[in-house]
LOKEMAR-137373 format. One record per residue: x, y, z of N, C-alpha, C, O in turn. Coordinates in nm, 3 decimals. Layout:
residues N
{{X Y Z} {X Y Z} {X Y Z} {X Y Z}}
...
end
This chain:
residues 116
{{2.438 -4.194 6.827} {2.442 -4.207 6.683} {2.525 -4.093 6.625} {2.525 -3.987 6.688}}
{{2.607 -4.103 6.494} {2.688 -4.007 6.489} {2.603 -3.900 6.395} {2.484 -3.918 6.372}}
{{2.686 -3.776 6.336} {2.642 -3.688 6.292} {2.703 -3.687 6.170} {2.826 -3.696 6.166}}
{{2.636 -3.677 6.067} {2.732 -3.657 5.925} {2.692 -3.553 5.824} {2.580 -3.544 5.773}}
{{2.791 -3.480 5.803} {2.764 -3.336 5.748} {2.782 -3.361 5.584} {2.883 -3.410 5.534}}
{{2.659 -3.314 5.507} {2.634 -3.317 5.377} {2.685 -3.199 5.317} {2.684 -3.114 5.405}}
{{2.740 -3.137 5.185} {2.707 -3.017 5.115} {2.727 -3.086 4.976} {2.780 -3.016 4.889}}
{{2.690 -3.221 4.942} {2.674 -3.267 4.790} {2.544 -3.389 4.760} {2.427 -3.355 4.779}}
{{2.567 -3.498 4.722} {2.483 -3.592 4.681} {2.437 -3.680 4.791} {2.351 -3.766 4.771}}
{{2.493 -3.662 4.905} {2.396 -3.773 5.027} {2.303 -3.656 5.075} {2.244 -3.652 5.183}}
{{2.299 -3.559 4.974} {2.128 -3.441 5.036} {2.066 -3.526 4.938} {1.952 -3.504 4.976}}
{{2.048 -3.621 4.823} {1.963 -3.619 4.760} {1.866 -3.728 4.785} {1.887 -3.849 4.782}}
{{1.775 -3.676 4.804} {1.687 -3.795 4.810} {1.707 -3.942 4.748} {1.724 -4.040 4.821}}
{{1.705 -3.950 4.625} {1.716 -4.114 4.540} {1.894 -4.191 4.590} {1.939 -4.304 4.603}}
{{1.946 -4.046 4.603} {2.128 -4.103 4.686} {2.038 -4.198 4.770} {2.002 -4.313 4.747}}
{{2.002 -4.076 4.923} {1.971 -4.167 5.032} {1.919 -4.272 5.015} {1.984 -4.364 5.064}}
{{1.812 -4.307 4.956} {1.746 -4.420 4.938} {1.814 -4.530 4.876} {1.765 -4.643 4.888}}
{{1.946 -4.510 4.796} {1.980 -4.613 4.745} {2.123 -4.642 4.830} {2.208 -4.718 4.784}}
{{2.132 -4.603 4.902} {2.234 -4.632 5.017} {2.174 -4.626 5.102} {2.256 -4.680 5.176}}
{{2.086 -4.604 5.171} {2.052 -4.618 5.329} {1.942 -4.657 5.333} {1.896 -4.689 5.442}}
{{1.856 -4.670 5.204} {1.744 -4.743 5.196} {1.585 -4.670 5.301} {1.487 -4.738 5.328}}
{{1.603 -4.513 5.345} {1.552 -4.452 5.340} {1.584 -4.278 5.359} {1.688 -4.223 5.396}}
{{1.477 -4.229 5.325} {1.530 -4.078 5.312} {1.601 -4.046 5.464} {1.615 -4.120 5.562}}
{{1.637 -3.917 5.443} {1.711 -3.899 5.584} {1.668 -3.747 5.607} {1.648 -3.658 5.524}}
{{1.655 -3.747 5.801} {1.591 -3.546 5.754} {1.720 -3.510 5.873} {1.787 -3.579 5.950}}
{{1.714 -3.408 5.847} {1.844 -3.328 5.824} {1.805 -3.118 5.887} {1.702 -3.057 5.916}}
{{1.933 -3.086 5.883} {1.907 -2.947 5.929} {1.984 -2.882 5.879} {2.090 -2.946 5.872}}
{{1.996 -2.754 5.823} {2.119 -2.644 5.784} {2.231 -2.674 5.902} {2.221 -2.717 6.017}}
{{2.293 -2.652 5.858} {2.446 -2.561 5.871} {2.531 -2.561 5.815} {2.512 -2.623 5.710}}
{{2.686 -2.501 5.830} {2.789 -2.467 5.765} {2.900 -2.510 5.808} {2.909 -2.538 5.928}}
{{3.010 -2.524 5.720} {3.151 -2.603 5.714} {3.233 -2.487 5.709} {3.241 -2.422 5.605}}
{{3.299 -2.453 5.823} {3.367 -2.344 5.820} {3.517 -2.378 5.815} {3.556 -2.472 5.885}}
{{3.629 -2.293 5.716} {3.714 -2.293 5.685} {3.775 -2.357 5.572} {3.892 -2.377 5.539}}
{{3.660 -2.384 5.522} {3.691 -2.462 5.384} {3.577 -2.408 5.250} {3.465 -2.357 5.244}}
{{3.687 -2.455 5.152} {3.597 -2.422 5.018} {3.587 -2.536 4.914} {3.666 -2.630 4.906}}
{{3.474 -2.514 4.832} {3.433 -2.591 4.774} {3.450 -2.579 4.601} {3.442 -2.472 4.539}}
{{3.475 -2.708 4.541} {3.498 -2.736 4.402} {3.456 -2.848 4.368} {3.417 -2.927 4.454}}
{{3.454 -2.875 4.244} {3.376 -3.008 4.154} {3.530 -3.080 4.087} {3.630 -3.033 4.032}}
{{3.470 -3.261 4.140} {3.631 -3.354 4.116} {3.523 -3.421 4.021} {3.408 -3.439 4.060}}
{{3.557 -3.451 3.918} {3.473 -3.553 3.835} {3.543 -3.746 3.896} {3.652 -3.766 3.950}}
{{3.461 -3.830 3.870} {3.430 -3.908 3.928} {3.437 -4.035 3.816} {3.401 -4.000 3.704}}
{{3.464 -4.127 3.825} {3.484 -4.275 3.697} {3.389 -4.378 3.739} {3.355 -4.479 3.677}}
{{3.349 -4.333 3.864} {3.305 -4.456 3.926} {3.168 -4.508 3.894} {3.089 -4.461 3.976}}
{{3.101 -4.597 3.797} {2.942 -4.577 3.745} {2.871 -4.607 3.823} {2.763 -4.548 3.824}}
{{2.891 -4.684 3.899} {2.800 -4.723 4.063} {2.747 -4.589 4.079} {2.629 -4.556 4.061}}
{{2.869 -4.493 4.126} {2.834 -4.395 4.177} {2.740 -4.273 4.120} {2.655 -4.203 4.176}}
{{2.793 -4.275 3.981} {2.716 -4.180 3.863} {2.573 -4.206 3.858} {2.488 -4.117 3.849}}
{{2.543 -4.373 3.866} {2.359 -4.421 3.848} {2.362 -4.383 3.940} {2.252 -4.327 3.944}}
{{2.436 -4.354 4.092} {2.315 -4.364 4.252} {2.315 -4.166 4.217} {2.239 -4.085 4.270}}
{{2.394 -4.143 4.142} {2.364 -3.957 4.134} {2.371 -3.890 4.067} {2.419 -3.778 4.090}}
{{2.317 -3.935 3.933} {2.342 -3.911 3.840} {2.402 -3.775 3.791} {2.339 -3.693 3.723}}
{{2.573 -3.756 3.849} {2.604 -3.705 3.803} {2.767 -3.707 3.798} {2.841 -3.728 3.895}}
{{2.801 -3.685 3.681} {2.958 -3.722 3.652} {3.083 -3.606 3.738} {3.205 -3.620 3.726}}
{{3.026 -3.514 3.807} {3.122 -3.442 3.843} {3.007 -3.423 4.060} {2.891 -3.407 4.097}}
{{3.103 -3.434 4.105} {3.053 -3.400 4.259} {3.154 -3.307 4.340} {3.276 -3.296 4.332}}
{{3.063 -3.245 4.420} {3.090 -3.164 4.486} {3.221 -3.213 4.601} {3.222 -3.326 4.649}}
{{3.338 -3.098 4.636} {3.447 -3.154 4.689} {3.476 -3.017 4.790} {3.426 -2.908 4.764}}
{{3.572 -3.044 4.922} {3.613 -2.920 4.982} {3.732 -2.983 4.998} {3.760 -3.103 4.996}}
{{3.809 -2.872 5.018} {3.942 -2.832 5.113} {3.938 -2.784 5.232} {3.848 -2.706 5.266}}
{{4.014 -2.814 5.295} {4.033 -2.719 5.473} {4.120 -2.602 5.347} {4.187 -2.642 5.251}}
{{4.092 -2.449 5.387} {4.206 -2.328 5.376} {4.283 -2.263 5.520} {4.391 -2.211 5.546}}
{{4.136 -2.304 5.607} {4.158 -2.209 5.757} {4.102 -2.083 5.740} {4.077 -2.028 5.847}}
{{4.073 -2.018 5.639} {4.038 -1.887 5.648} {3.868 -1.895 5.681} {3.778 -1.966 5.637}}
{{3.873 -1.792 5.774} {3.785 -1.729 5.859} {3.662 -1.762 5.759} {3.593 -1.863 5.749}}
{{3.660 -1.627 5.679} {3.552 -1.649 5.577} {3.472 -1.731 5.480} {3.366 -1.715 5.419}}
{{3.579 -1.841 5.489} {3.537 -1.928 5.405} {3.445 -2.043 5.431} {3.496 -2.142 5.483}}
{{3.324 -2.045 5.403} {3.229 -2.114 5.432} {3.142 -2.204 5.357} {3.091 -2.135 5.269}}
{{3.106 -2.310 5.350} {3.029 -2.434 5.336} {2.915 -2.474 5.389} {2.909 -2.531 5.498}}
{{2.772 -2.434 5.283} {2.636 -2.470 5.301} {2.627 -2.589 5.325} {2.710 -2.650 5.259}}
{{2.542 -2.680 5.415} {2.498 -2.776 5.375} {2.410 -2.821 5.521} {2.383 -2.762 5.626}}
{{2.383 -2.945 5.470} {2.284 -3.015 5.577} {2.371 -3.165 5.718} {2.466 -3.243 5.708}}
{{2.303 -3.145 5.794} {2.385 -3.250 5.896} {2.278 -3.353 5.946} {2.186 -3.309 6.015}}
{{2.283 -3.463 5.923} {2.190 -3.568 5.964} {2.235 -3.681 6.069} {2.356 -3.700 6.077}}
{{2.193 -3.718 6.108} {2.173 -3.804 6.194} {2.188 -3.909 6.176} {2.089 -3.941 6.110}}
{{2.254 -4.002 6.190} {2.240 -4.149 6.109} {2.295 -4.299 6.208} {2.350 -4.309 6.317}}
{{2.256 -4.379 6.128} {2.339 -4.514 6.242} {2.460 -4.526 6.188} {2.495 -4.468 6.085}}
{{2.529 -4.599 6.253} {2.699 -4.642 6.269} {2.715 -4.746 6.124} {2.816 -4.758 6.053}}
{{2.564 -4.825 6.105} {2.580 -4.879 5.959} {2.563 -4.804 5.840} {2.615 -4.803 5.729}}
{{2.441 -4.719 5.921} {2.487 -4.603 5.736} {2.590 -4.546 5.764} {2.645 -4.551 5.654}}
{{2.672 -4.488 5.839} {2.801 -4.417 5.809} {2.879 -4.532 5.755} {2.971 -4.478 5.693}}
{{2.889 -4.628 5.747} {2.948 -4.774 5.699} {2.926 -4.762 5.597} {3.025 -4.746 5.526}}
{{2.794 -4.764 5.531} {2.738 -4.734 5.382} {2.772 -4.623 5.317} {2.781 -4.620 5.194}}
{{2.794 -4.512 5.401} {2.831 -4.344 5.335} {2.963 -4.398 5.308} {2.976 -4.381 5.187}}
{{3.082 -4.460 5.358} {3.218 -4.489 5.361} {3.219 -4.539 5.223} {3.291 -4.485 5.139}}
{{3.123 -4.664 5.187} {3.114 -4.723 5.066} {3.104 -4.676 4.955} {3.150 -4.710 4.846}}
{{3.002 -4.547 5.006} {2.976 -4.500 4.871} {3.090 -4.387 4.774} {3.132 -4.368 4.659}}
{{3.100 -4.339 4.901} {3.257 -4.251 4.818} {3.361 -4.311 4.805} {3.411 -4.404 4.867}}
{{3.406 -4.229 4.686} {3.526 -4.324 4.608} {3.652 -4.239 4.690} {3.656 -4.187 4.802}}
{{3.741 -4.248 4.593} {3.888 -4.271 4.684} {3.909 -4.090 4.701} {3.970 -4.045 4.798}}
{{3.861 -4.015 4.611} {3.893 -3.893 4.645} {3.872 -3.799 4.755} {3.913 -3.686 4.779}}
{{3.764 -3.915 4.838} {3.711 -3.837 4.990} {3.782 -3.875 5.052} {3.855 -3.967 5.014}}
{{3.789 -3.829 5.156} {3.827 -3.867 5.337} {3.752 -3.829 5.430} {3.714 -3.712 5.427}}
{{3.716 -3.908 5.524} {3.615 -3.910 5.582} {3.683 -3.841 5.750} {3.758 -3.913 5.815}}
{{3.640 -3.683 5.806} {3.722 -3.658 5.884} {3.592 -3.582 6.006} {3.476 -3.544 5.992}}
{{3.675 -3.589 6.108} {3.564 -3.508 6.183} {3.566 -3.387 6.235} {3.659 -3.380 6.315}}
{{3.514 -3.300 6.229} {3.441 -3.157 6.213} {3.397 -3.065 6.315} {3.382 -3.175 6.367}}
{{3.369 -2.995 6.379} {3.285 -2.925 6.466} {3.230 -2.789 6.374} {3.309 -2.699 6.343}}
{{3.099 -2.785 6.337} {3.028 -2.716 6.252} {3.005 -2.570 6.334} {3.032 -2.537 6.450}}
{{2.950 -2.506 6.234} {2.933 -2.367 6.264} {2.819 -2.325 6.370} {2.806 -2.213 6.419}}
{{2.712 -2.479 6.403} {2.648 -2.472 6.537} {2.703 -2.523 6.646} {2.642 -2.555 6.748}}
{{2.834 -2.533 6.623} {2.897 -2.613 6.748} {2.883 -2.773 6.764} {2.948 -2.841 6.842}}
{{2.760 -2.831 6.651} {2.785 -2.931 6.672} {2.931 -3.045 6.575} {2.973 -3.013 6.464}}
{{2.976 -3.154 6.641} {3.077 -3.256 6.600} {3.004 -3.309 6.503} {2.891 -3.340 6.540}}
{{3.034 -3.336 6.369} {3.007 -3.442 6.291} {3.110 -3.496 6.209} {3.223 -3.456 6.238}}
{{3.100 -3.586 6.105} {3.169 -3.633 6.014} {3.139 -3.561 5.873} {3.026 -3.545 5.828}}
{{3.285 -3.511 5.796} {3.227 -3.507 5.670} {3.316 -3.578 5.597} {3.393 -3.661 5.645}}
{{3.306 -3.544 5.462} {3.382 -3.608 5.343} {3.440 -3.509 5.277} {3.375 -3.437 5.201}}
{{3.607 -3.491 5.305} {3.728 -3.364 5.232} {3.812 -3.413 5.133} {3.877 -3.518 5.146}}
{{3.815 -3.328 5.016} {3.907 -3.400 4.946} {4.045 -3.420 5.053} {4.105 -3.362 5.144}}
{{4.048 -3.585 4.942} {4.146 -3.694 5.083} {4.317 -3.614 5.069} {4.412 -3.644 5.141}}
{{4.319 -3.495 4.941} {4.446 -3.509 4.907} {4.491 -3.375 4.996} {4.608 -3.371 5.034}}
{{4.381 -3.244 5.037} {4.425 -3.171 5.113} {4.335 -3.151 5.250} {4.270 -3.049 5.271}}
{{4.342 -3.277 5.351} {4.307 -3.274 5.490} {4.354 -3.139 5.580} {4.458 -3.085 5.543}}
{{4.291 -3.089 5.685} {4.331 -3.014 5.766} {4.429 -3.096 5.880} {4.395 -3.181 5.962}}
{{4.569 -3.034 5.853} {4.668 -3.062 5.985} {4.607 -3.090 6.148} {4.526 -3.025 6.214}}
{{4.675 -3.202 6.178} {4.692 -3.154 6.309} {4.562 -3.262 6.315} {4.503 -3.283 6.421}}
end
């Protein structure tokens, strides 16, 4: 089952539930080499499942220091199907090796991906 790394609205409880149709448990870690900013969002689907008009976004920089809280869960191959759905066009969905060493998937803004 794959791994998919959170630091915005699929931590929230009423998210999960309304996309995956149950909560999801999860563990710390961090997104290293990237930083984080707020993209506001048009999409109202998305605003009712979170209620909120602006969401959380990263960049790859590469720099060492730069680091990203968040949670990594566990999920089936259909909720990552459903996570795909739920973000709009400003994500990209890329894969990762976290600050415990483990591989997951996250969601980067789609417009500055890490090379290579």
């Amino acid at each position: 089952m794959p791994f998919l790394f959170s630091y915005g609205t699929l931590q929230q409880e009423d998210v999960q539930l309304s996309i995956f149709g149950r909560t999801l448990t999860g563990r710390p870690d961090k997104l290293e080499q990237f930083e984080q900013s707020l993209v506001p969002t048009e999409d109202q689907d998305v605003i009712v499942k979170s209620g909120k008009t602006h969401h959380p976004i990263v960049k790859f920089t590469g720099r060492s220091g730069d680091r990203i809280d968040g949670t990594v869960f566990e999920i089936t191959d259909a909720e990552l199907a459903a996570a795909d759905a739920y973000e709009v066009a400003a994500y990209k969905r890329i894969a990762v090796v976290l600050a415990s060493g483990l591989r997951a998937w996250v969601y980067v803004d789609a417009r500055y991906p890490p090379e290579g």
